[in-house]
N, CA, C and O atoms as a Maestro MAE file, in Angstrom:
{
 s_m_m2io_version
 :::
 2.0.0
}

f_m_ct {
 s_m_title
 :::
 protein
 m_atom[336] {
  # First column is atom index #
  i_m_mmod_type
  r_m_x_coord
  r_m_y_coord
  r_m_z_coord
  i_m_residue_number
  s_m_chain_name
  s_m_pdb_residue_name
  s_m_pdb_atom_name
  i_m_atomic_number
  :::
  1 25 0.849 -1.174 0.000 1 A "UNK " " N  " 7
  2 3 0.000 0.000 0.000 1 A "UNK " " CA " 6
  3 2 0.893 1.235 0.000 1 A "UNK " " C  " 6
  4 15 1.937 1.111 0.641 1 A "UNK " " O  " 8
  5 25 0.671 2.429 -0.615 2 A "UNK " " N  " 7
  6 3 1.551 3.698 -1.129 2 A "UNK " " CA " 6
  7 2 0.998 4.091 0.291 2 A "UNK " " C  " 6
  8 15 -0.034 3.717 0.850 2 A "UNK " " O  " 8
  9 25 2.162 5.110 0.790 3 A "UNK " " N  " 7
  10 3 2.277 6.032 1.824 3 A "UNK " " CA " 6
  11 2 1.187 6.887 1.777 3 A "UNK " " C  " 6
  12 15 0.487 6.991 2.784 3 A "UNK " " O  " 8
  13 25 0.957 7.445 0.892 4 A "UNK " " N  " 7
  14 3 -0.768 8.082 0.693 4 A "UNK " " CA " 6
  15 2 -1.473 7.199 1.051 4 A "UNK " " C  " 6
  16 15 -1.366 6.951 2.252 4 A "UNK " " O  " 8
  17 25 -2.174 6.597 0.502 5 A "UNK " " N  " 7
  18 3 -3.452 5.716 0.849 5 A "UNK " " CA " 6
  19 2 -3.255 5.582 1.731 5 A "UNK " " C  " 6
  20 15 -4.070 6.246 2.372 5 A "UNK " " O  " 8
  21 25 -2.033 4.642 2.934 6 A "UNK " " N  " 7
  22 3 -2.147 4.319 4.078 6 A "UNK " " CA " 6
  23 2 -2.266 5.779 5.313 6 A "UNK " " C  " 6
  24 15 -2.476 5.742 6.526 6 A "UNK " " O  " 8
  25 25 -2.067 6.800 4.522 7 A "UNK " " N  " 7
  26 3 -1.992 8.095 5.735 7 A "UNK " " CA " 6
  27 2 -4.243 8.181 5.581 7 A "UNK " " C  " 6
  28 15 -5.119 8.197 6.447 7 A "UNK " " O  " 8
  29 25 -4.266 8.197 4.761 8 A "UNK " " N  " 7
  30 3 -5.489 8.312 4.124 8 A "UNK " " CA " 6
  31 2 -6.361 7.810 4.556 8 A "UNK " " C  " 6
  32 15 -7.387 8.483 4.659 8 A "UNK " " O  " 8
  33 25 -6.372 5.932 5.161 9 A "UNK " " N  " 7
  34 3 -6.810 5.383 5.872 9 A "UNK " " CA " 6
  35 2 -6.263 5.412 7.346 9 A "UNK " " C  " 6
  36 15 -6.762 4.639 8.164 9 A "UNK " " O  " 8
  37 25 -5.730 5.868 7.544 10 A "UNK " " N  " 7
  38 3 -5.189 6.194 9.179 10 A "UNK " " CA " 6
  39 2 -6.426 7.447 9.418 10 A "UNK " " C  " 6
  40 15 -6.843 7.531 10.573 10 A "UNK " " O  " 8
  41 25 -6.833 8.109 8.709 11 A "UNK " " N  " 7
  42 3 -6.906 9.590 9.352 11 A "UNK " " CA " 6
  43 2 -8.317 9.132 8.740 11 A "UNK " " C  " 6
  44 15 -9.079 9.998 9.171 11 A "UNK " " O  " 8
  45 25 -8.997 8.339 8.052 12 A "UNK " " N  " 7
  46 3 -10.071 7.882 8.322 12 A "UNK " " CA " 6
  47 2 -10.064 6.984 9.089 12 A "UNK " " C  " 6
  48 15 -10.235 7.903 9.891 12 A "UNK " " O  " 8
  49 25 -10.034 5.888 9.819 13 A "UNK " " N  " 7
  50 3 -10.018 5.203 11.274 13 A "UNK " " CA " 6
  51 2 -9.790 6.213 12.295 13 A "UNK " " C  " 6
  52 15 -9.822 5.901 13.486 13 A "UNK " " O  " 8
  53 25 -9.556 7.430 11.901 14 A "UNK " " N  " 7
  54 3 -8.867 8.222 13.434 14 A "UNK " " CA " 6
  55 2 -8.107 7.666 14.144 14 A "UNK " " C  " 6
  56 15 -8.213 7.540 15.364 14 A "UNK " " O  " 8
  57 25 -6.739 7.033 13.033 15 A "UNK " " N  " 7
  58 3 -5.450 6.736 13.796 15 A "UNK " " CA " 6
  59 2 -4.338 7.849 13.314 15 A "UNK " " C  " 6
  60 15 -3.164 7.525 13.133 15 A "UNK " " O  " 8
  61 25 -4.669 8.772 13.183 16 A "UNK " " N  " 7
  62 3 -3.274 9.460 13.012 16 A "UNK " " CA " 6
  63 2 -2.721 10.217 13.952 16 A "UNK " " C  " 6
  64 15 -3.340 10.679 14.911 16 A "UNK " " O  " 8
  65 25 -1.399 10.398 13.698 17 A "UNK " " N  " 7
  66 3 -0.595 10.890 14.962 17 A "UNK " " CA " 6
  67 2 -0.551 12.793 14.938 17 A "UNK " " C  " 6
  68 15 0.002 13.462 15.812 17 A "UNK " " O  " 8
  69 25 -1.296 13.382 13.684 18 A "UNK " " N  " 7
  70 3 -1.290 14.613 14.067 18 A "UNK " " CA " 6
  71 2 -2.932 15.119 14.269 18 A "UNK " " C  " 6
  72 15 -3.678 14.304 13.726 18 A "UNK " " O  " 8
  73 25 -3.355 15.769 14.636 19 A "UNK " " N  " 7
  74 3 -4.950 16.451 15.158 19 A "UNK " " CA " 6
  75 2 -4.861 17.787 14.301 19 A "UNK " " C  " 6
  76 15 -4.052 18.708 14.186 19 A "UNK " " O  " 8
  77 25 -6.118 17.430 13.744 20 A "UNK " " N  " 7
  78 3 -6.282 18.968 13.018 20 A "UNK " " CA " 6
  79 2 -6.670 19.893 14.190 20 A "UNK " " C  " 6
  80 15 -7.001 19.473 15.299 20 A "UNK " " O  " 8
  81 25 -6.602 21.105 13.862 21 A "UNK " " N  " 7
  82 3 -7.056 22.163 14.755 21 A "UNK " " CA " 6
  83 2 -7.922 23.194 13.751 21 A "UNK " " C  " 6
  84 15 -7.681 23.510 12.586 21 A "UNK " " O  " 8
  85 25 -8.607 23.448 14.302 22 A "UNK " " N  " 7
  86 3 -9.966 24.548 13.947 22 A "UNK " " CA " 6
  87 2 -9.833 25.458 14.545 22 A "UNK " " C  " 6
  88 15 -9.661 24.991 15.670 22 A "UNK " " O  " 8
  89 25 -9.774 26.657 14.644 23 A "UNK " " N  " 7
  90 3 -9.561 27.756 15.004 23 A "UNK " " CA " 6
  91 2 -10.845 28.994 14.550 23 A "UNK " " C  " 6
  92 15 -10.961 29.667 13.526 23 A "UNK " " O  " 8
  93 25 -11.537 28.937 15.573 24 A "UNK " " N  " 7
  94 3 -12.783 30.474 15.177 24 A "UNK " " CA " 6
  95 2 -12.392 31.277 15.812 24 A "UNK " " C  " 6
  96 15 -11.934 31.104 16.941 24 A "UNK " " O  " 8
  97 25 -12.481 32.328 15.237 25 A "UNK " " N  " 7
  98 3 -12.419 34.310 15.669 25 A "UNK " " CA " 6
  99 2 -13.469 34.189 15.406 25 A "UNK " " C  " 6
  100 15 -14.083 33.635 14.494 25 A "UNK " " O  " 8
  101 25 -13.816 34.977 16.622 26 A "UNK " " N  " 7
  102 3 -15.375 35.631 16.444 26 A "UNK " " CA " 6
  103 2 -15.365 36.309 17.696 26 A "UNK " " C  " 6
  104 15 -14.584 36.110 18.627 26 A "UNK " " O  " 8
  105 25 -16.720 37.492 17.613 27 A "UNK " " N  " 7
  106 3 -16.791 38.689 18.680 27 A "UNK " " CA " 6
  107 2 -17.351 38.077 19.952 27 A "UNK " " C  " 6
  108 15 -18.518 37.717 20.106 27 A "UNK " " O  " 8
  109 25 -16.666 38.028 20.574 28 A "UNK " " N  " 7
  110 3 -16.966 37.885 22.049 28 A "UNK " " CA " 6
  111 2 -18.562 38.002 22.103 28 A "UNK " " C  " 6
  112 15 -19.218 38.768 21.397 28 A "UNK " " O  " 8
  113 25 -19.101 37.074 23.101 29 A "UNK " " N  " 7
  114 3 -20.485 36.931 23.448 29 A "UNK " " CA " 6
  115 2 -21.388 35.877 23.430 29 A "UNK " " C  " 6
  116 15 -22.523 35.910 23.905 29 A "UNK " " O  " 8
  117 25 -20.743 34.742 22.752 30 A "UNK " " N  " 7
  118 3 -21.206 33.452 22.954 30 A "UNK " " CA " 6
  119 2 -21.318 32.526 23.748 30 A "UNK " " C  " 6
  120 15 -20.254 32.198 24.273 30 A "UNK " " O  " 8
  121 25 -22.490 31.785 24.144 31 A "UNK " " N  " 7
  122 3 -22.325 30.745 25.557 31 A "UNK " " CA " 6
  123 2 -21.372 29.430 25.217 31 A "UNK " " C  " 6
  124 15 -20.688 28.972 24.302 31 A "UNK " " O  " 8
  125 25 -21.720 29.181 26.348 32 A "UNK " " N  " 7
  126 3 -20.596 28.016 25.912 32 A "UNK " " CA " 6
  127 2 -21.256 26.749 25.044 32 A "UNK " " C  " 6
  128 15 -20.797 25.887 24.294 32 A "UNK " " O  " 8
  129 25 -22.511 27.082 25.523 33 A "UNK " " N  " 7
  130 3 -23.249 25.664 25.004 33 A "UNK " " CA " 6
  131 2 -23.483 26.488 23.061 33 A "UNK " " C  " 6
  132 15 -23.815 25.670 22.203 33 A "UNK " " O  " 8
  133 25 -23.385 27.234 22.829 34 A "UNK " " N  " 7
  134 3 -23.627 28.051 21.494 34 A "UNK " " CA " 6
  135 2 -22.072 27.513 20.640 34 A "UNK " " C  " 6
  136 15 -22.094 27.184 19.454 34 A "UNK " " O  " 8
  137 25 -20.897 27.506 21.412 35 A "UNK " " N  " 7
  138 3 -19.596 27.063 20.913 35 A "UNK " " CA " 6
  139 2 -19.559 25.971 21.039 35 A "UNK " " C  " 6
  140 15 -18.857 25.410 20.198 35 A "UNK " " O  " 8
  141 25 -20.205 25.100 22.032 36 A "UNK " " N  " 7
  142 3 -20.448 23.459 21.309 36 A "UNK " " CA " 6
  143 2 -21.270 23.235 20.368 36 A "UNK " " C  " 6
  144 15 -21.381 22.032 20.127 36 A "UNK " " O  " 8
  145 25 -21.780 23.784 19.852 37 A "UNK " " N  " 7
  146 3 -22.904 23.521 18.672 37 A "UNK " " CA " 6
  147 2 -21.825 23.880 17.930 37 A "UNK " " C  " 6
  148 15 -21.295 22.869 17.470 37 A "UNK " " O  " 8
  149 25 -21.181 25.037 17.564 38 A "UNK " " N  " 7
  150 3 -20.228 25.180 16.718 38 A "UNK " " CA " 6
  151 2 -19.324 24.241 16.329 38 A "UNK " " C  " 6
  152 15 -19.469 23.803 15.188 38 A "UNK " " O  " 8
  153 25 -18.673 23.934 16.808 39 A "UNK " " N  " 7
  154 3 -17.410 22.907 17.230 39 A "UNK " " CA " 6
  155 2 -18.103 22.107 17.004 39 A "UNK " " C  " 6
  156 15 -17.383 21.375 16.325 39 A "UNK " " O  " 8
  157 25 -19.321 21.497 17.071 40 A "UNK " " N  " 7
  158 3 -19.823 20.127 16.417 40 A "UNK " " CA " 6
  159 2 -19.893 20.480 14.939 40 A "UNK " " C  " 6
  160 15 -18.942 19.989 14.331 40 A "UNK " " O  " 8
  161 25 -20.678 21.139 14.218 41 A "UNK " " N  " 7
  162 3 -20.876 21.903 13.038 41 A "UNK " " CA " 6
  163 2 -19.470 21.977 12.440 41 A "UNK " " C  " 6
  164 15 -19.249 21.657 11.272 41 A "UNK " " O  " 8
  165 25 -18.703 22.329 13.125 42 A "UNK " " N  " 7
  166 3 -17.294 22.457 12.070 42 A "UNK " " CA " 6
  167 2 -16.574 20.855 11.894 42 A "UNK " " C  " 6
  168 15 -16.209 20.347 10.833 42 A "UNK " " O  " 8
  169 25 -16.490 20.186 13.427 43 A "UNK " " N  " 7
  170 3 -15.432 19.159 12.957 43 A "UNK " " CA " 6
  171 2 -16.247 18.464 11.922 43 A "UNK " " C  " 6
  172 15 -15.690 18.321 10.834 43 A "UNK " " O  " 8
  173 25 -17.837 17.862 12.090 44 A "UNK " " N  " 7
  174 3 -18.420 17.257 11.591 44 A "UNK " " CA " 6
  175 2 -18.586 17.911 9.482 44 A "UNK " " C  " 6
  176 15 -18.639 17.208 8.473 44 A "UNK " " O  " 8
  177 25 -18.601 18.722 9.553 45 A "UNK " " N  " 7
  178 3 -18.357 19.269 8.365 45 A "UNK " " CA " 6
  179 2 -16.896 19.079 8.073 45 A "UNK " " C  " 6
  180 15 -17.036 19.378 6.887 45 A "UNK " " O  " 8
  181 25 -16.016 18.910 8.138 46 A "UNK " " N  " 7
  182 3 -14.397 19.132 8.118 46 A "UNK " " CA " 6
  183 2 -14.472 17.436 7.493 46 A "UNK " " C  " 6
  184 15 -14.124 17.126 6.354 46 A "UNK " " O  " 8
  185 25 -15.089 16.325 8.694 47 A "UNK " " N  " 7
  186 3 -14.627 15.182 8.420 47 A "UNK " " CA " 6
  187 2 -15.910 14.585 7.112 47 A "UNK " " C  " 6
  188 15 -15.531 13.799 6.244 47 A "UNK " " O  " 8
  189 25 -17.114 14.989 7.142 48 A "UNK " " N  " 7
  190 3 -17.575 15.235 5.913 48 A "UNK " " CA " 6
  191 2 -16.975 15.510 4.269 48 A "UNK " " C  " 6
  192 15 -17.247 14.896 3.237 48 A "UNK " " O  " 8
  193 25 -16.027 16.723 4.503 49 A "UNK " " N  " 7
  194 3 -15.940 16.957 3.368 49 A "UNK " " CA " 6
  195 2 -14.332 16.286 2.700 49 A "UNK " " C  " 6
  196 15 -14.101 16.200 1.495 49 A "UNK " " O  " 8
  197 25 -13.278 15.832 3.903 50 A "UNK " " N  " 7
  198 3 -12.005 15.615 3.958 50 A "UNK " " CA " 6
  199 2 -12.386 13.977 3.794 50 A "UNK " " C  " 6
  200 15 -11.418 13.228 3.670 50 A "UNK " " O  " 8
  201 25 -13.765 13.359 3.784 51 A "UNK " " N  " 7
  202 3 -13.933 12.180 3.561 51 A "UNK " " CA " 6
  203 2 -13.147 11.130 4.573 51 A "UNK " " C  " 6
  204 15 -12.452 10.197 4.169 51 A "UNK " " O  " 8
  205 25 -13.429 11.512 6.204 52 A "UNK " " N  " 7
  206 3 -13.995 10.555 6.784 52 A "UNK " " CA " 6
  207 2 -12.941 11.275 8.818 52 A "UNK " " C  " 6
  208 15 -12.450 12.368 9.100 52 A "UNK " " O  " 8
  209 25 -13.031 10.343 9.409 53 A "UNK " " N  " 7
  210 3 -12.039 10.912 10.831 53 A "UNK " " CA " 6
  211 2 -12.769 10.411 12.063 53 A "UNK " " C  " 6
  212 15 -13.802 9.747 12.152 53 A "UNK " " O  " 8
  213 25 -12.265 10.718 12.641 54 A "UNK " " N  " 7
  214 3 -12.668 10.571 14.067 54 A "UNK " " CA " 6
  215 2 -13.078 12.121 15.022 54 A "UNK " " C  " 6
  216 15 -12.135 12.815 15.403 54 A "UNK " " O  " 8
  217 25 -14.455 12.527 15.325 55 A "UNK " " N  " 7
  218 3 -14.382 13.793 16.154 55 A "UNK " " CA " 6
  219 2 -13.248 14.029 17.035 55 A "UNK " " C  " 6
  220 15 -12.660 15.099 17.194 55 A "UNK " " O  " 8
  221 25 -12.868 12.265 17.911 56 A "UNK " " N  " 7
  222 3 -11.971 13.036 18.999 56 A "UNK " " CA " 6
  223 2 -10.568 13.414 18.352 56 A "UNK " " C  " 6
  224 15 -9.720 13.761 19.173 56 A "UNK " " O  " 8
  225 25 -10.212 13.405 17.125 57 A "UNK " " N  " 7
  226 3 -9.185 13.420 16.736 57 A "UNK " " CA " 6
  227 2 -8.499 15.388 16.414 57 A "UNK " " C  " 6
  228 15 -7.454 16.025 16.284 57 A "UNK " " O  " 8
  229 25 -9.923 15.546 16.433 58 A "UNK " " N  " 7
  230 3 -9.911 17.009 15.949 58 A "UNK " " CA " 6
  231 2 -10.069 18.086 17.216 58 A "UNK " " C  " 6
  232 15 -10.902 17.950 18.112 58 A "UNK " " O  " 8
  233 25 -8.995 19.311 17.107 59 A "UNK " " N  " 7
  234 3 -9.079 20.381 18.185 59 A "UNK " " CA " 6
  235 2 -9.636 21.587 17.720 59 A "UNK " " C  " 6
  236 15 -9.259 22.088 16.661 59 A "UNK " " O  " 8
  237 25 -10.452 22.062 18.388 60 A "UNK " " N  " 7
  238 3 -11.405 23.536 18.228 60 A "UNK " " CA " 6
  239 2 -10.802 24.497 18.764 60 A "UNK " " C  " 6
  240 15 -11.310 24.514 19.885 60 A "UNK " " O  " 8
  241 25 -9.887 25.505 18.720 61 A "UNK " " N  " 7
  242 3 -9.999 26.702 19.379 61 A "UNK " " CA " 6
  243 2 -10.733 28.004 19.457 61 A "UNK " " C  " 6
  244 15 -10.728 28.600 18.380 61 A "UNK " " O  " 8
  245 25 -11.208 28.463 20.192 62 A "UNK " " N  " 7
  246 3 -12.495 29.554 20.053 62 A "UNK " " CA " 6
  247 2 -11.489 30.724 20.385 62 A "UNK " " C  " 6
  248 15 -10.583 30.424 21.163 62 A "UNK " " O  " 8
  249 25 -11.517 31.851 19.964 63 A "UNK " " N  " 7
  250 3 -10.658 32.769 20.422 63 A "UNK " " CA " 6
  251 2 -12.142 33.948 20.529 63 A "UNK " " C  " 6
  252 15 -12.864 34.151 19.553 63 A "UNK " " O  " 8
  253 25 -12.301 34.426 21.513 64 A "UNK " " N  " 7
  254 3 -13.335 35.421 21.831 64 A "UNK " " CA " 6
  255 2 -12.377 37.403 21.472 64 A "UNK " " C  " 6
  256 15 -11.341 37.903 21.910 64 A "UNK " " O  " 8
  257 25 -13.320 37.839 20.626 65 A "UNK " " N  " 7
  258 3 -12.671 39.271 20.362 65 A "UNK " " CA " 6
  259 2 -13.551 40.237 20.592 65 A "UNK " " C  " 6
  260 15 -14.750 40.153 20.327 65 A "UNK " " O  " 8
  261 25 -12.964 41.248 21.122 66 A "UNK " " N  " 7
  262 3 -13.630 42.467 21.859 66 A "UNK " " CA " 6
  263 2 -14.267 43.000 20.342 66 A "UNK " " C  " 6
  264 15 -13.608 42.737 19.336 66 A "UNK " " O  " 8
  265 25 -15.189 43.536 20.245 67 A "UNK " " N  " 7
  266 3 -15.464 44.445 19.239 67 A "UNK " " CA " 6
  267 2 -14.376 45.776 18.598 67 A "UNK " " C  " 6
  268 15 -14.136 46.245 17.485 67 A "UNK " " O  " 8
  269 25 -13.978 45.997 19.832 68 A "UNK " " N  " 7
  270 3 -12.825 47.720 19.942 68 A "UNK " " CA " 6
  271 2 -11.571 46.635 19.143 68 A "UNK " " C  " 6
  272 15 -10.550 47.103 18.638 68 A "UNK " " O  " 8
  273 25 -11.793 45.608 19.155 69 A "UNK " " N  " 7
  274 3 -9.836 45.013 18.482 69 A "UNK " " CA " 6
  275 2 -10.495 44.071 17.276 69 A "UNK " " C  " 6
  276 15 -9.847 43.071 16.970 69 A "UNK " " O  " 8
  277 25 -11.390 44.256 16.772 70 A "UNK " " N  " 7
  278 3 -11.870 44.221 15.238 70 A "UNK " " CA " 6
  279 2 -12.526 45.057 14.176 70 A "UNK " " C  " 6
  280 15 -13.641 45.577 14.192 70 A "UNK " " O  " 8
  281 25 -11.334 45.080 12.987 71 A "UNK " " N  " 7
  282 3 -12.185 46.336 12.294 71 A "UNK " " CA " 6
  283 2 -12.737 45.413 11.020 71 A "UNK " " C  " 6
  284 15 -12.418 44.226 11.093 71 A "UNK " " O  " 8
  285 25 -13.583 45.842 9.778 72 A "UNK " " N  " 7
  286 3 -13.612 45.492 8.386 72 A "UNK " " CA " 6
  287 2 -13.389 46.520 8.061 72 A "UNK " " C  " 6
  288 15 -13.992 47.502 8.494 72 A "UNK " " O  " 8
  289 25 -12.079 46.577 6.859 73 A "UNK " " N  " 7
  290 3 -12.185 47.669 6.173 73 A "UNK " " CA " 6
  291 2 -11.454 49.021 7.247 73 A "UNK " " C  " 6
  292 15 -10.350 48.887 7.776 73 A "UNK " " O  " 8
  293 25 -12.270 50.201 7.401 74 A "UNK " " N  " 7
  294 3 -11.839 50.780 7.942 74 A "UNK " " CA " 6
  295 2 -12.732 50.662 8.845 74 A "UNK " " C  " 6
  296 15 -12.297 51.006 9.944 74 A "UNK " " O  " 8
  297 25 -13.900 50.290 8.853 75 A "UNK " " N  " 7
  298 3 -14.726 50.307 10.288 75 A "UNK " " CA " 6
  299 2 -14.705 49.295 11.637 75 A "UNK " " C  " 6
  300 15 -14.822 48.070 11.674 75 A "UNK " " O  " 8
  301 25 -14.520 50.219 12.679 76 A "UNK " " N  " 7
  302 3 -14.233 49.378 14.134 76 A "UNK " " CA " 6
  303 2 -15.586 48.325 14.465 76 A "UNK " " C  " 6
  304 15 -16.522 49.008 14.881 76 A "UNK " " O  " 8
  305 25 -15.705 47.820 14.439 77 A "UNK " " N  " 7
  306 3 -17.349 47.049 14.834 77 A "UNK " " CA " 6
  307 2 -17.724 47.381 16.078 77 A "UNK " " C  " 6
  308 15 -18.775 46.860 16.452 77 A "UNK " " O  " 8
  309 25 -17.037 48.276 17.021 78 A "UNK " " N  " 7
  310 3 -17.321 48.967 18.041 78 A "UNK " " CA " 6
  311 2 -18.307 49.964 17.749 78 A "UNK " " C  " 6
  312 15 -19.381 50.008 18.350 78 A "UNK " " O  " 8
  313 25 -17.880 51.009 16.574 79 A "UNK " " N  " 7
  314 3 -18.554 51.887 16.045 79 A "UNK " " CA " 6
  315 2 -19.843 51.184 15.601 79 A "UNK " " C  " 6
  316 15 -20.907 51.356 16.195 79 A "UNK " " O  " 8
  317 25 -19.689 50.292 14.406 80 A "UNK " " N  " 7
  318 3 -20.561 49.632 13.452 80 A "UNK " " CA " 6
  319 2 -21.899 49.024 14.413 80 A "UNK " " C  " 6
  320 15 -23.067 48.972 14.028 80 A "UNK " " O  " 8
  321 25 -21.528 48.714 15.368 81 A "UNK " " N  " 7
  322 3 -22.101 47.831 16.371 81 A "UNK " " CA " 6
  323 2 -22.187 47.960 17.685 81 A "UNK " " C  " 6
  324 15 -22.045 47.101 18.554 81 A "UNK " " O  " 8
  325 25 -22.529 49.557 17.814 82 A "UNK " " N  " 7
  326 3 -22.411 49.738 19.581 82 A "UNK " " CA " 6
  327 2 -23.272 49.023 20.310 82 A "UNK " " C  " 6
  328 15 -24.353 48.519 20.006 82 A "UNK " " O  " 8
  329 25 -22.326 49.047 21.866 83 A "UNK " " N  " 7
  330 3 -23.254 48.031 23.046 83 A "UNK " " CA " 6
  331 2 -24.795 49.210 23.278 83 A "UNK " " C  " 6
  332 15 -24.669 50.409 23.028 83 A "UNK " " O  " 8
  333 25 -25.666 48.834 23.595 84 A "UNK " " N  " 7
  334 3 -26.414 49.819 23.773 84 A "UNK " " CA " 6
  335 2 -27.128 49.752 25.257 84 A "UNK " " C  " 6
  336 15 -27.903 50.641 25.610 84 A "UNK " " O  " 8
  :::
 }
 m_bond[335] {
  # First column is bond index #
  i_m_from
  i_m_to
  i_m_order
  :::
  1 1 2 1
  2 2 3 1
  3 3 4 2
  4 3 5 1
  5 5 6 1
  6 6 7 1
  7 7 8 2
  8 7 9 1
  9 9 10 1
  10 10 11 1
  11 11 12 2
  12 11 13 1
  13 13 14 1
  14 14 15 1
  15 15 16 2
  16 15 17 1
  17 17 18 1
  18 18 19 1
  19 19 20 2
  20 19 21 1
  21 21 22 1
  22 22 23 1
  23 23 24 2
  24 23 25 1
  25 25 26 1
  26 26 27 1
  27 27 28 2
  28 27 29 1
  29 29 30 1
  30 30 31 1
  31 31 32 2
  32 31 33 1
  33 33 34 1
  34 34 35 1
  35 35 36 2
  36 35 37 1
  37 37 38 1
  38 38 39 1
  39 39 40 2
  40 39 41 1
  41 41 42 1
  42 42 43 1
  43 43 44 2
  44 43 45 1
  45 45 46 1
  46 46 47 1
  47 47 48 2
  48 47 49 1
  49 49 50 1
  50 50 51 1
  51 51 52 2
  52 51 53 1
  53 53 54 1
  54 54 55 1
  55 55 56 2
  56 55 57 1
  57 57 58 1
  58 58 59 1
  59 59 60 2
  60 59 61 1
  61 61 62 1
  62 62 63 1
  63 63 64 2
  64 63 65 1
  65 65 66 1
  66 66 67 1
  67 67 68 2
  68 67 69 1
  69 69 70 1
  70 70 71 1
  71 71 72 2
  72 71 73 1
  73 73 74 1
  74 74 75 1
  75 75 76 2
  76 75 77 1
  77 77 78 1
  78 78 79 1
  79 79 80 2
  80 79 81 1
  81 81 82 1
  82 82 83 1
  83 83 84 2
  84 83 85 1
  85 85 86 1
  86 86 87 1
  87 87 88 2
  88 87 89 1
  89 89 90 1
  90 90 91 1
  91 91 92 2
  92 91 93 1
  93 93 94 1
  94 94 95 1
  95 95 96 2
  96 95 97 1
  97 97 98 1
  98 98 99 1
  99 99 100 2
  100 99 101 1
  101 101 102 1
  102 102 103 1
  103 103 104 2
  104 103 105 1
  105 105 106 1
  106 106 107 1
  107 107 108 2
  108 107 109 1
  109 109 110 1
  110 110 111 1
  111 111 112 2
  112 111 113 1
  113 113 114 1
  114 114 115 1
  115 115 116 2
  116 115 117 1
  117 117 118 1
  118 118 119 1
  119 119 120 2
  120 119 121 1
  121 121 122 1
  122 122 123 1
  123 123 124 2
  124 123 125 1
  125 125 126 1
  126 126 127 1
  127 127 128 2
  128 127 129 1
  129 129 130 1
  130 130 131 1
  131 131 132 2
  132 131 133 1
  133 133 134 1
  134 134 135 1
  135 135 136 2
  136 135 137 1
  137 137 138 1
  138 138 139 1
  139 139 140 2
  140 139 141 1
  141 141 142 1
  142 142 143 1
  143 143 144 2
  144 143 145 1
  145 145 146 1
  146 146 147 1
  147 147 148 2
  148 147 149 1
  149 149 150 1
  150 150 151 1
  151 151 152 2
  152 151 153 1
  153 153 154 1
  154 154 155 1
  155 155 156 2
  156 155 157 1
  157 157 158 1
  158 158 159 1
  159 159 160 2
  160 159 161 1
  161 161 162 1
  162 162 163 1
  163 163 164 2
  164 163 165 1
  165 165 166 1
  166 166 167 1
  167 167 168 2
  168 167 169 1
  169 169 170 1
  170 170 171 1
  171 171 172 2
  172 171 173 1
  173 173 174 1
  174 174 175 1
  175 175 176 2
  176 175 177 1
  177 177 178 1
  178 178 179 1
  179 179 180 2
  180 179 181 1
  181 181 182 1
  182 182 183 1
  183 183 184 2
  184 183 185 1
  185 185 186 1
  186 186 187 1
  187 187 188 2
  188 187 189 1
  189 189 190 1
  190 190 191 1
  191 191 192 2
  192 191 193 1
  193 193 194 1
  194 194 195 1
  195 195 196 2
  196 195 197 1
  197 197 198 1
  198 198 199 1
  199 199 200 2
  200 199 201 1
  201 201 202 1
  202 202 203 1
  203 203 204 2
  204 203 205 1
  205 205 206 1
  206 206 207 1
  207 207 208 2
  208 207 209 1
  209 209 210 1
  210 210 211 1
  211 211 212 2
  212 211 213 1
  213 213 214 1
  214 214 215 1
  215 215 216 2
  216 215 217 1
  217 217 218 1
  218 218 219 1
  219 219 220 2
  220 219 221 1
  221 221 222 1
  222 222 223 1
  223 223 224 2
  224 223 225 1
  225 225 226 1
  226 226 227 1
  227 227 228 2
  228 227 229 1
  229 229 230 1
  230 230 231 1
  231 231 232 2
  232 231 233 1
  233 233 234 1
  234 234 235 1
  235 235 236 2
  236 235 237 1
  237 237 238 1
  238 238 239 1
  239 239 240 2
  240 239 241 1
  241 241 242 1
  242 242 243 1
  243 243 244 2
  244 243 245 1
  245 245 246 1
  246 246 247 1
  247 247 248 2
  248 247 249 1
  249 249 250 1
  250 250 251 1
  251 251 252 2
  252 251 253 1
  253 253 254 1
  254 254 255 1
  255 255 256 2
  256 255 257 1
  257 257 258 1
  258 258 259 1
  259 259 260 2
  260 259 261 1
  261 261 262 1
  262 262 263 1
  263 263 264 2
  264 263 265 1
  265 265 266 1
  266 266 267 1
  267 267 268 2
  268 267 269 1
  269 269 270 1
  270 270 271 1
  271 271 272 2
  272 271 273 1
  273 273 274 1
  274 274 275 1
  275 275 276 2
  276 275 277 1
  277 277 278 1
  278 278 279 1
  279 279 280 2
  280 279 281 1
  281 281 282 1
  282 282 283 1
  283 283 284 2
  284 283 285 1
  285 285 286 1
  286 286 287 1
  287 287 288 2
  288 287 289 1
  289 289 290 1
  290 290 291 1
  291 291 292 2
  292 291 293 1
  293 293 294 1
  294 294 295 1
  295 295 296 2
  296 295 297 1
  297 297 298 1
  298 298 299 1
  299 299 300 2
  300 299 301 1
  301 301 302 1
  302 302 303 1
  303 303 304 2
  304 303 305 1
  305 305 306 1
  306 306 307 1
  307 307 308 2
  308 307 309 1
  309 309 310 1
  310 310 311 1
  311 311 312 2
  312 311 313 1
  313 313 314 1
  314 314 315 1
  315 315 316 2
  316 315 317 1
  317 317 318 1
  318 318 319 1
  319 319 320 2
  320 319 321 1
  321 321 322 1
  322 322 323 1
  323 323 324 2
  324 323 325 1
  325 325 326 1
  326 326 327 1
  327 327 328 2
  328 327 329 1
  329 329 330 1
  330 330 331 1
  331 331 332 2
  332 331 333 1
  333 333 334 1
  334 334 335 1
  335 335 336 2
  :::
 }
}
């Protein structure tokens, strides 16, 4: 079996020795139970489309961002989006 295929079937069994990581930015304000729905939604889409894995194989990082330390463009989403 070629070194491909066999990495190929490793990481479909969810035997491989490296873990993907997922990484979301997004604006601060989400519960926690709102970022497990996420984190299900992504790995499950990820191993969907990468054709096949193991959930526990995969790492989520959530990084929470203030509005004032994200802009688009030139606009602060502080501005765009005040707390009210």
């Amino acid at each position: 079996m070629s070194r491909s295929r066999r990495k190929r079937r490793e990481f479909q069994e969810g035997r491989t020795r490296t873990m993907p990581i997922i990484r979301v930015e997004m604006l601060k304000g989400r519960t926690p139970a709102q970022k497990k729905a996420i984190a299900k939604e992504m790995v499950d889409g990820f191993i969907r489309g990468a054709g096949g894995g193991s959930p526990s194989s995969f790492n989520v990082v959530f990084v929470d961002v203030e509005k004032h330390d994200w802009a688009v463009g030139h606009d602060m989403m502080s501005e765009k989006y005040p707390d009210k």
